[in-house]
Backbone and ligand atoms as CSV (ligand in chain L), in Angstrom:
chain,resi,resn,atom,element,x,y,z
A,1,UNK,N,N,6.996,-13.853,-4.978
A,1,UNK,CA,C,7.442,-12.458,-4.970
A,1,UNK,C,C,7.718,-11.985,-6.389
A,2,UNK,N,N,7.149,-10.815,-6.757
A,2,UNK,CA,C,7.416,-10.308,-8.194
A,2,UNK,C,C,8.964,-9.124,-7.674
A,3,UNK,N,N,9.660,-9.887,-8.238
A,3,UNK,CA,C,11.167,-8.924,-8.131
A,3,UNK,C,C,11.513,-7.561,-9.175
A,4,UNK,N,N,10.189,-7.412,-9.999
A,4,UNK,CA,C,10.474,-6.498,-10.895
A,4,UNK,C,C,9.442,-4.993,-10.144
A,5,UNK,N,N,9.176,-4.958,-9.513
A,5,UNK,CA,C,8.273,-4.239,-8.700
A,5,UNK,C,C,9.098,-3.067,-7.874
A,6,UNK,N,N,9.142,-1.827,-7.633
A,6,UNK,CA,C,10.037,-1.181,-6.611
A,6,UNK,C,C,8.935,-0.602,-6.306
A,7,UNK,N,N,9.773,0.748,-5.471
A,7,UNK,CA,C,8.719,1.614,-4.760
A,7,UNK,C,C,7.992,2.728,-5.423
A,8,UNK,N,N,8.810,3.009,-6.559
A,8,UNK,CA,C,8.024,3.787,-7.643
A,8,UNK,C,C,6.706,3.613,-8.045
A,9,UNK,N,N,6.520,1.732,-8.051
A,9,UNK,CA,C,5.286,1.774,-8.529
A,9,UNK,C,C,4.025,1.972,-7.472
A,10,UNK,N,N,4.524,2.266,-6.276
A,10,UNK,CA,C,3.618,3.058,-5.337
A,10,UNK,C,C,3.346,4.245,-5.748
A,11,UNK,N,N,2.151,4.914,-5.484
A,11,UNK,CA,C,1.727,6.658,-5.575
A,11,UNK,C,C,2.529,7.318,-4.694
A,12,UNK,N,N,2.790,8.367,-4.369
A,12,UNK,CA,C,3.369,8.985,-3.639
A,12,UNK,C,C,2.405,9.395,-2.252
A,13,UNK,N,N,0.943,9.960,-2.599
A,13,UNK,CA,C,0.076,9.755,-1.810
A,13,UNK,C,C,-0.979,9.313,-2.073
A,14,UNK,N,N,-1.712,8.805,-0.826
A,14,UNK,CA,C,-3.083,8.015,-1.187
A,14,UNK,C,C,-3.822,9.246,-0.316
A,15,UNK,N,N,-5.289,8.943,-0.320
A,15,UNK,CA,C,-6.304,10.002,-0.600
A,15,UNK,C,C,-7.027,9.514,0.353
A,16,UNK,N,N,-7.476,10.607,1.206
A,16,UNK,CA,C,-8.895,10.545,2.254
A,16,UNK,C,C,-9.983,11.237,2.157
A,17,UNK,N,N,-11.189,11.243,1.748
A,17,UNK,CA,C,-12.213,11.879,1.450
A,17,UNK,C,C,-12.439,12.392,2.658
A,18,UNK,N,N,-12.726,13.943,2.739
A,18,UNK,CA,C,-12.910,14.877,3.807
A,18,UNK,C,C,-14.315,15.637,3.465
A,19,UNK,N,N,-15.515,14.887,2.767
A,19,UNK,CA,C,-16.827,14.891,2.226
A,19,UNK,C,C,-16.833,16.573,1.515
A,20,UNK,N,N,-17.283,17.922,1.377
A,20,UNK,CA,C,-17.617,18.682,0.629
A,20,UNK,C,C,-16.251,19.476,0.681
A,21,UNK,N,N,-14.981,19.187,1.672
A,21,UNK,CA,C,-13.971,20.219,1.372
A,21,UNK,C,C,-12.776,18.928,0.666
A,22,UNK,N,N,-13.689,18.191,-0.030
A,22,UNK,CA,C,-12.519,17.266,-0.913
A,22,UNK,C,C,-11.736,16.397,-0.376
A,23,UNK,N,N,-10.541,15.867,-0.963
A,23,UNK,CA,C,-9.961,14.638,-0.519
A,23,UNK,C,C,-8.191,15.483,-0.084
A,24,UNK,N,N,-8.150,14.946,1.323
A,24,UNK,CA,C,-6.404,15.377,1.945
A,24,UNK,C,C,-5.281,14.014,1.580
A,25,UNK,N,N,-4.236,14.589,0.714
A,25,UNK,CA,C,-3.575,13.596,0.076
A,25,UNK,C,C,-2.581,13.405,1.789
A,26,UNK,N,N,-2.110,12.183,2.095
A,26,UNK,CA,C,-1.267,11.731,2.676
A,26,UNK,C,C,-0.164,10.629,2.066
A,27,UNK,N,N,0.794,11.098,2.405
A,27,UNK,CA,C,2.083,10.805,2.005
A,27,UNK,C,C,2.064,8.848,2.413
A,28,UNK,N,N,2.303,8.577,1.518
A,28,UNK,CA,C,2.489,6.841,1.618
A,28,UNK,C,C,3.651,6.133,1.987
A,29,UNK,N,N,5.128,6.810,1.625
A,29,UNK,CA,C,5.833,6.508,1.799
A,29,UNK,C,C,6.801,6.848,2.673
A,30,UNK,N,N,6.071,7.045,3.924
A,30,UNK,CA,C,7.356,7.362,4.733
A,30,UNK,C,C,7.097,6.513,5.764
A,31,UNK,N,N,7.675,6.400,6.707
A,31,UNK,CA,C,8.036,5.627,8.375
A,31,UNK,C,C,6.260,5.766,8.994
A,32,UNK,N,N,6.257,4.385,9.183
A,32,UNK,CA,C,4.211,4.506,9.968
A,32,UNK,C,C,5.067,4.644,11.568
A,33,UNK,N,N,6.163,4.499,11.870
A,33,UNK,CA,C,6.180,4.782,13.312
A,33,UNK,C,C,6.852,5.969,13.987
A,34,UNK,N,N,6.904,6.599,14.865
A,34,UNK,CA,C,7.396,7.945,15.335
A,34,UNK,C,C,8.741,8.418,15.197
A,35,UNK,N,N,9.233,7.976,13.763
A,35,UNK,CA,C,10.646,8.448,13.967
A,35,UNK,C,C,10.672,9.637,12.789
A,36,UNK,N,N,9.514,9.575,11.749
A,36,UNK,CA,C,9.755,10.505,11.180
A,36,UNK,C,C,10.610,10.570,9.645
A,37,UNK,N,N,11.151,9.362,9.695
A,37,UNK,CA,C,12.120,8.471,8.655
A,37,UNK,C,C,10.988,8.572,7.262
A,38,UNK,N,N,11.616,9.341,6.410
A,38,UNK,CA,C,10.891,9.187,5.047
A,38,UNK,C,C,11.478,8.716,3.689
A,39,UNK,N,N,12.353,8.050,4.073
A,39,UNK,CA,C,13.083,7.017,3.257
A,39,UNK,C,C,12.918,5.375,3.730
A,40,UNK,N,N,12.413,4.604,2.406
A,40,UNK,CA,C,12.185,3.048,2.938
A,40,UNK,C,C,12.848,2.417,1.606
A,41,UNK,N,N,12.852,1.244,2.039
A,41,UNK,CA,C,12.931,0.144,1.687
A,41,UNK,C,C,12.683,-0.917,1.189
A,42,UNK,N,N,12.342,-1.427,-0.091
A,42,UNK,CA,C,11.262,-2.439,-0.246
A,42,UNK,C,C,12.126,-3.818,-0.186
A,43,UNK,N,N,11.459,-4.454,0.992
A,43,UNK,CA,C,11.611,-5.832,0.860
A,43,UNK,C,C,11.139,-6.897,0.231
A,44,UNK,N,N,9.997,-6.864,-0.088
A,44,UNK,CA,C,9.680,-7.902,-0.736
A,44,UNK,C,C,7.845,-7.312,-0.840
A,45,UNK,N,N,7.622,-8.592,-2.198
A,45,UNK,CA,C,5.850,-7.667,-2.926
A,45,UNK,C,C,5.531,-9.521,-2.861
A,46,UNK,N,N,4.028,-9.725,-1.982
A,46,UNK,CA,C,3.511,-10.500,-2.283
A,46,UNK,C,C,1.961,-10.543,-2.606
A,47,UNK,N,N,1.510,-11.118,-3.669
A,47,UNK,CA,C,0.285,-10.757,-4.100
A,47,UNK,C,C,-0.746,-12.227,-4.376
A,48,UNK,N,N,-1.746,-11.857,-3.333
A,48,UNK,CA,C,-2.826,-12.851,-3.325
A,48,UNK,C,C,-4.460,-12.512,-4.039
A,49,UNK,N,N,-4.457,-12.752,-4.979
A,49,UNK,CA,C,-3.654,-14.142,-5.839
A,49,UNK,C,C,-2.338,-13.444,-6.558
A,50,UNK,N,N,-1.693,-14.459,-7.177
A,50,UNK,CA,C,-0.840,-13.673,-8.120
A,50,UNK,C,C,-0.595,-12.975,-9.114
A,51,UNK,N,N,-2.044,-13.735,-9.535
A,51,UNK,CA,C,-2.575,-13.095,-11.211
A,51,UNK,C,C,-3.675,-12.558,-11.269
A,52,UNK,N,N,-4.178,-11.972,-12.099
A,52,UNK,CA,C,-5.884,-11.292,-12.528
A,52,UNK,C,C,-6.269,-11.978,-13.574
A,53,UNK,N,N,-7.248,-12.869,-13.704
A,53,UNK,CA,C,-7.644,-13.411,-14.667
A,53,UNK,C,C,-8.334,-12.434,-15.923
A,54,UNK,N,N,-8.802,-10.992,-15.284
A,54,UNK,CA,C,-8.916,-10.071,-16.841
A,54,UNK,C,C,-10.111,-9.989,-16.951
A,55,UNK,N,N,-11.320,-10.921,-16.151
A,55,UNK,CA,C,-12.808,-10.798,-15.662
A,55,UNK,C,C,-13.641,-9.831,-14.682
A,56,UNK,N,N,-14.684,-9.520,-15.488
A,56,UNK,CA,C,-14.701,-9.070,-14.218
A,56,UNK,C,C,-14.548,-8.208,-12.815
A,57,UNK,N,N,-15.111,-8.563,-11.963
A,57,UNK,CA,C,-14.827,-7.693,-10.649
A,57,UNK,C,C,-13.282,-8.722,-10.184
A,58,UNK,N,N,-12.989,-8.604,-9.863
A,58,UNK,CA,C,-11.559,-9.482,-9.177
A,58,UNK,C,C,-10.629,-8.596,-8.176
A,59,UNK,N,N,-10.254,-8.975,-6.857
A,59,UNK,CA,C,-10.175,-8.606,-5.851
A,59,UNK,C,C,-8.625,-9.002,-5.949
A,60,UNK,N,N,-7.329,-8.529,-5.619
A,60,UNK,CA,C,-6.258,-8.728,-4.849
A,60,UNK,C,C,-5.446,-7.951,-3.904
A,61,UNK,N,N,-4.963,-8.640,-2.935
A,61,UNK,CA,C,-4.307,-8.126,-1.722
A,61,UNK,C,C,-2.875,-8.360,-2.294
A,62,UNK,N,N,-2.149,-7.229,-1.796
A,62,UNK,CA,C,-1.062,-6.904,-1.913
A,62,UNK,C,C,-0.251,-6.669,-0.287
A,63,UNK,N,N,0.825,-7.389,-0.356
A,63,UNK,CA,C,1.742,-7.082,0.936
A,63,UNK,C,C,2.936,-6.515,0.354
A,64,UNK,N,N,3.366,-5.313,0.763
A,64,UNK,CA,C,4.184,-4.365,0.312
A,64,UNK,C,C,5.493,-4.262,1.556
A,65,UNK,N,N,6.234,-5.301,2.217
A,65,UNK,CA,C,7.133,-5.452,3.378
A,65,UNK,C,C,8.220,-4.502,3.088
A,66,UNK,N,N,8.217,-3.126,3.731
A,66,UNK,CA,C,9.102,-1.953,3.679
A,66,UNK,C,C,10.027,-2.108,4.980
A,67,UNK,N,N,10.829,-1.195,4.800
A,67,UNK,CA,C,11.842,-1.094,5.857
A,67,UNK,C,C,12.222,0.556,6.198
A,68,UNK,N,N,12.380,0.893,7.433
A,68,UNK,CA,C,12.885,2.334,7.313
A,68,UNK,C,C,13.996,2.486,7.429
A,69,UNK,N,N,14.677,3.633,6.816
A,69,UNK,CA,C,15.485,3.650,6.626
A,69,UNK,C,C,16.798,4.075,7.661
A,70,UNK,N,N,15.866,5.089,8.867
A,70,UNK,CA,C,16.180,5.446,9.602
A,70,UNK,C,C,15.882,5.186,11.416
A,71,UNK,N,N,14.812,4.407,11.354
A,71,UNK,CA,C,14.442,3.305,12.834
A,71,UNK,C,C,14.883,1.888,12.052
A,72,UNK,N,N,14.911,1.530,11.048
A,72,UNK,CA,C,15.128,0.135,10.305
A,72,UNK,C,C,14.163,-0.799,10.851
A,73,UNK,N,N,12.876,-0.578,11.630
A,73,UNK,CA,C,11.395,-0.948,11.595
A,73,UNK,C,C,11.475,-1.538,10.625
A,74,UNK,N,N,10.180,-2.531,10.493
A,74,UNK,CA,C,9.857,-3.214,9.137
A,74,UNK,C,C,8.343,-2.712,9.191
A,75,UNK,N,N,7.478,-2.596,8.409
A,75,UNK,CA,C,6.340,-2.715,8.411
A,75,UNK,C,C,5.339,-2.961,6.803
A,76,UNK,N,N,3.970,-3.249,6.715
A,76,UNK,CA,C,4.029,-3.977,5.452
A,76,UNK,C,C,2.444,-2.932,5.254
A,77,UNK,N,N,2.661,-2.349,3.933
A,77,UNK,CA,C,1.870,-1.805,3.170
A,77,UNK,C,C,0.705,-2.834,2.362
A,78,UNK,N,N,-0.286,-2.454,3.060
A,78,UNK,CA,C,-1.305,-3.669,2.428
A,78,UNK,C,C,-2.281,-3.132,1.258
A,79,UNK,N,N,-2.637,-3.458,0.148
A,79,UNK,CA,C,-2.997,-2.750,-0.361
A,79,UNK,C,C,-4.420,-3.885,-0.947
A,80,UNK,N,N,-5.683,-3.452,-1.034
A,80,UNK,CA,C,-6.751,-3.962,-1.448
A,80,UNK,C,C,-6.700,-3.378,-2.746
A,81,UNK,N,N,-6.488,-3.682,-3.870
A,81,UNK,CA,C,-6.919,-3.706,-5.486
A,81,UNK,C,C,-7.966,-4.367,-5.841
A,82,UNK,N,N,-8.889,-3.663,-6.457
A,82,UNK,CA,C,-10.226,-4.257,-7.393
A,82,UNK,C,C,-9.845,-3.955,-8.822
A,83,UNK,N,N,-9.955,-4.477,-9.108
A,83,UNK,CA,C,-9.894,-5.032,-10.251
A,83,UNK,C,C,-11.373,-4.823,-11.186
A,84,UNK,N,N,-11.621,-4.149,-12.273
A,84,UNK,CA,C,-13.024,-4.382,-13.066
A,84,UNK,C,C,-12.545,-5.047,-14.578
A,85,UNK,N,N,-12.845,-5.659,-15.112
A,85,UNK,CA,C,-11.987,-5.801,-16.248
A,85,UNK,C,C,-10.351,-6.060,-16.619
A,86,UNK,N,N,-10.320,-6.988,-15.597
A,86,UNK,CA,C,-9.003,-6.586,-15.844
A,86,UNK,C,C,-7.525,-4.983,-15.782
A,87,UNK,N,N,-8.750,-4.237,-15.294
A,87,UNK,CA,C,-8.435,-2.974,-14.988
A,87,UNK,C,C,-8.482,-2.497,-13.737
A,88,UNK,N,N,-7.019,-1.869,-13.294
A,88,UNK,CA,C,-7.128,-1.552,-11.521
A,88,UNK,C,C,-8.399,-0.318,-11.851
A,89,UNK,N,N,-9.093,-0.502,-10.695
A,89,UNK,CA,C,-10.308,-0.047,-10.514
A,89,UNK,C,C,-10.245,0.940,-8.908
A,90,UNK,N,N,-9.907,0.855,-8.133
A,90,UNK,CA,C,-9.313,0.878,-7.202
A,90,UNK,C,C,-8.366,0.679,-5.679
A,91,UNK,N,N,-8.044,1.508,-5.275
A,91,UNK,CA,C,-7.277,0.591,-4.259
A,91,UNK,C,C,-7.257,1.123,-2.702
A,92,UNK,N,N,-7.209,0.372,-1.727
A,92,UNK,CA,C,-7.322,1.000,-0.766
A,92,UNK,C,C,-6.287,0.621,0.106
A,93,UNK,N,N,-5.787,1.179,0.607
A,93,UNK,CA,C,-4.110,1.183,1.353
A,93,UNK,C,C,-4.695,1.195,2.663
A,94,UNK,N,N,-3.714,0.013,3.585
A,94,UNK,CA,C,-3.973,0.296,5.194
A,94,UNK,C,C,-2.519,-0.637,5.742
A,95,UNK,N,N,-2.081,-0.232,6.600
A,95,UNK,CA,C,-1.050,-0.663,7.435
A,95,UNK,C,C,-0.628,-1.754,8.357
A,96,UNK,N,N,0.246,-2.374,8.429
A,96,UNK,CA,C,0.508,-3.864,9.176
A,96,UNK,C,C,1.610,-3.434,10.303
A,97,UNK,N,N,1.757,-3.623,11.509
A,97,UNK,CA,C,3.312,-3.277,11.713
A,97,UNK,C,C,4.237,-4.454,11.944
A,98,UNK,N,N,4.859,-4.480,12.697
A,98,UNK,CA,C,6.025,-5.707,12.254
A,98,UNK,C,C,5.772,-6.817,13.951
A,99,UNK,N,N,4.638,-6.178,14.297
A,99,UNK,CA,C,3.931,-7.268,15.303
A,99,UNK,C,C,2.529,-7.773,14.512
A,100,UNK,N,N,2.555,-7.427,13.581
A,100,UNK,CA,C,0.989,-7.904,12.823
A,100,UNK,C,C,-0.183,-7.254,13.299
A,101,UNK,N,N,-0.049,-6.190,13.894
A,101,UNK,CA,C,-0.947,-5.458,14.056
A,101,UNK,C,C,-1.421,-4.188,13.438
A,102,UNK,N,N,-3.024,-4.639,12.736
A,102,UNK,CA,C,-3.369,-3.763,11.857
A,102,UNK,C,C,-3.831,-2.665,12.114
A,103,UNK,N,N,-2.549,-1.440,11.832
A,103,UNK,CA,C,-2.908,-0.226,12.356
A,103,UNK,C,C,-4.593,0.541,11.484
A,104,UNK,N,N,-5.088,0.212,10.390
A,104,UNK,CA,C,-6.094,1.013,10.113
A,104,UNK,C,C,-5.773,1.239,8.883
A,105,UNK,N,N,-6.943,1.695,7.884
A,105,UNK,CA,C,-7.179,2.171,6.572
A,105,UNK,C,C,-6.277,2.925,6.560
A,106,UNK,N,N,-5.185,3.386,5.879
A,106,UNK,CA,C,-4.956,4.459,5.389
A,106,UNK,C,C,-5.249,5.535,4.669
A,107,UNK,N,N,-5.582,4.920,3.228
A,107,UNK,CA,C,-6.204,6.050,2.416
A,107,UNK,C,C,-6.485,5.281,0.865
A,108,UNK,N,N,-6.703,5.639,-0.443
A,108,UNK,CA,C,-6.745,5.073,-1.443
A,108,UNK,C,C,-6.311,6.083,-2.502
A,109,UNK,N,N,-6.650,5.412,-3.494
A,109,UNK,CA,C,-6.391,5.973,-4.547
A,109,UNK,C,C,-6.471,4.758,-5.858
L,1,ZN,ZN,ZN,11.253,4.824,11.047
């Protein structure tokens, strides 16, 4: 777990391409379940692998284990990072809930 990590260093929203009328930003950080709760929690950041060797195409998954603030749900922000050079290249966000079931892409950025 990298303990120097909060929720800041999340975007605020990630991005869905809606093809010639552009991309609809959706909000990243609020409650994935029906309560509406847009205050969380970060529990804990785990990242497979841990490091970027700085080559390259290089791929890491990110588990982002949030909490709401207001159902106190847990659920875990997954995030696919590519990596080109050692440089985030992009990322694509999709959802876990606290039964391990993967709700779907979210969005990127
Ligand atoms: Zn909630």
């Amino acid at each position: 777990m990298d303990n120097e990590l909060t929720l800041d260093d999340l975007p605020d929203n990630v991005f869905v391409a809606l093809g010639r009328r552009g991309m609809e930003g959706i909000p990243l950080k609020e409650c994935t379940y029906a309560c509406d709760g847009k205050e969380l929690t970060l529990i804990s950041v785990k990242k497979e692998p841990p490091r970027i060797k700085g080559k390259s195409l290089e791929v890491v998954v990110e588990y982002w284990l949030v909490k709401c603030n207001k159902c106190h749900r847990q659920f875990t922000i997954r995030q696919r990072v590519r990596y080109v050079d050692g440089k985030r290249y992009d990322t694509m966000v999709s959802i876990i809930d606290d039964k391990g079931n993967d709700l779907g892409w979210l969005g990127s950025y």
